[in-house]
C-alpha positions, 0 to 999 in steps of 0.5 A, a space after each residue: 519504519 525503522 528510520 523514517 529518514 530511509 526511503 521504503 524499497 522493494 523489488 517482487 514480481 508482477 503476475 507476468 514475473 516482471 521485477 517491479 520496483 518503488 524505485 521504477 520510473 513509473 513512480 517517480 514524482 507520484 504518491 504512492 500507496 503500498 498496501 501489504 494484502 493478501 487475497 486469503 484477507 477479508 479485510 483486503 477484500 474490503 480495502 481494495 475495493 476502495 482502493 480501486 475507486 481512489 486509483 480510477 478518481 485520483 490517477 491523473 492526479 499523481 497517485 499511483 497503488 502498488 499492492 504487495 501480495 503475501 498468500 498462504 502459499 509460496 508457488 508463485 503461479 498458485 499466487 499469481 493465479 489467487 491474486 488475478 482472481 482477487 484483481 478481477 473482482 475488484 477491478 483493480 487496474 494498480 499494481 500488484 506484486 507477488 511478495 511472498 508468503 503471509 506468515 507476519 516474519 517471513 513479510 517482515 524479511 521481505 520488507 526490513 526496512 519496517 519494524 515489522 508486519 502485525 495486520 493485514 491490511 497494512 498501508 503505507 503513503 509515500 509522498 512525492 519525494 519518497 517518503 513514507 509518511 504514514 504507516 495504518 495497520 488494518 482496515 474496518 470494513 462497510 459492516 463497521 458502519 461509522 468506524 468505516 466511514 471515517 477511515 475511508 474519509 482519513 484515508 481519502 484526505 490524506 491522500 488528497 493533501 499528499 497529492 496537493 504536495 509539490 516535491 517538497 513536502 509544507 514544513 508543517 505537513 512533514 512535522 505531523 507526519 512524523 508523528 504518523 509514522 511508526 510500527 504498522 
C-alpha cells in the first residue's frame, strides 16, 4: 500500500456486469481476502484451489473472498466466459470480478492505491475494519512440496487470527501487521 492508513478500494464488475465494490455491504464487518489472478495463471490455479477450501471452512465465520480477475484479453465477455471456466473447476463460490487486463501497469492503474503489481497471484487481507494487513506476492504451489505446505499453514493462520479479531484490531496485532504490509 502506498499509505497503509488508506483503505483498499475497488469497483469492477462481476461476471453478470454488476458493479461490485470492497465498500458493498456484504463485506462490512467481514475479513476479507482479494487476490489479484488470472485464469491464464498457473499459479492462480494452485491458489484458488485453496482459497475455495478456506472460503467453504471459514465463511460462517466472517470471511469473505473476492478474486480480482486480469486476462490476457480486454473484452469483458471473452474474460467473463475464461473466468466461469476458472470458477467451475475450482468450485469457487466467492467473488470474482473482471479487473481488467494483465499486463502489471495497466493492474496497477486499476489499483492505485498499491505500490504496484509485480506477481501473480498476489494477496491481500483486509480485516474487519478495513485495513489492508498483509499484501503476499505469489503462491508455491503442491509440486513445491514443504514451500507449499508452509504458505498454506501461514496463509491458514493468519486468516484464523484476522477472523478472531473484533472490529478493532489487538494493539500488538496492528504493530506487526505493519510490518507486513508493503509493495506486493
Amino acid at each position: 500500500m502506498k499509505d497503509p492508513s488508506e483503505n483498499l478500494e475497488f469497483s469492477f464488475p462481476d461476471l453478470d456486469g454488476r458493479t461490485i465494490s470492497l465498500s458493498d455491504p456484504q463485506f462490512a464487518g467481514k475479513v476479507v481476502i482479494v487476490t489479484l489472478a488470472g485464469s491464464w495463471c498457473p499459479n492462480c490455479h494452485d491458489e484458488a484451489a485453496f482459497l475455495a477450501a478456506l472460503y467453504r471452512e471459514c465463511h460462517a465465520q466472517g470471511l469473505e473472498i473476492v478474486s480480482l480477475m486480469f486476462e490476457h484479453f480486454g473484452d469483458f465477455e471473452q474474460a467473463a466466459a475464461a473466468t466461469r471456466r476458472f470458477r467451475d473447476k475450482y468450485d469457487i463460490e466467492y467473488a470474482t470480478l473482471i479487473a481488467g487486463t494483465s499486463e502489471r501497469d495497466e493492474a496497477a492503474k486499476a489499483l492505485p492505491q498499491l505500490n504496484g503489481v509485480f506477481a501473480y497471484p498476489t494477496t491481500i487481507w483486509v480485516d474487519r475494519t478495513g485495513r489492508v494487513r498483509k499484501i503476499h506476492a505469489g503462491f508455491a504451489g503442491p509440486a513445491t512440496g514443504w514451500h507449499h505446505d508452509e504458505l498454506v499453514t501461514e496463509f491458514t493462520a493468519f486468516t484464523r487470527v484476522l477472523l478472531a479479531e473484533g472490529t478493532e484490531p489487538p494493539a500488538e496485532v496492528a504493530s506487526e501487521a505493519d510490518g507486513a504490509i508493503g509493495a506486493p
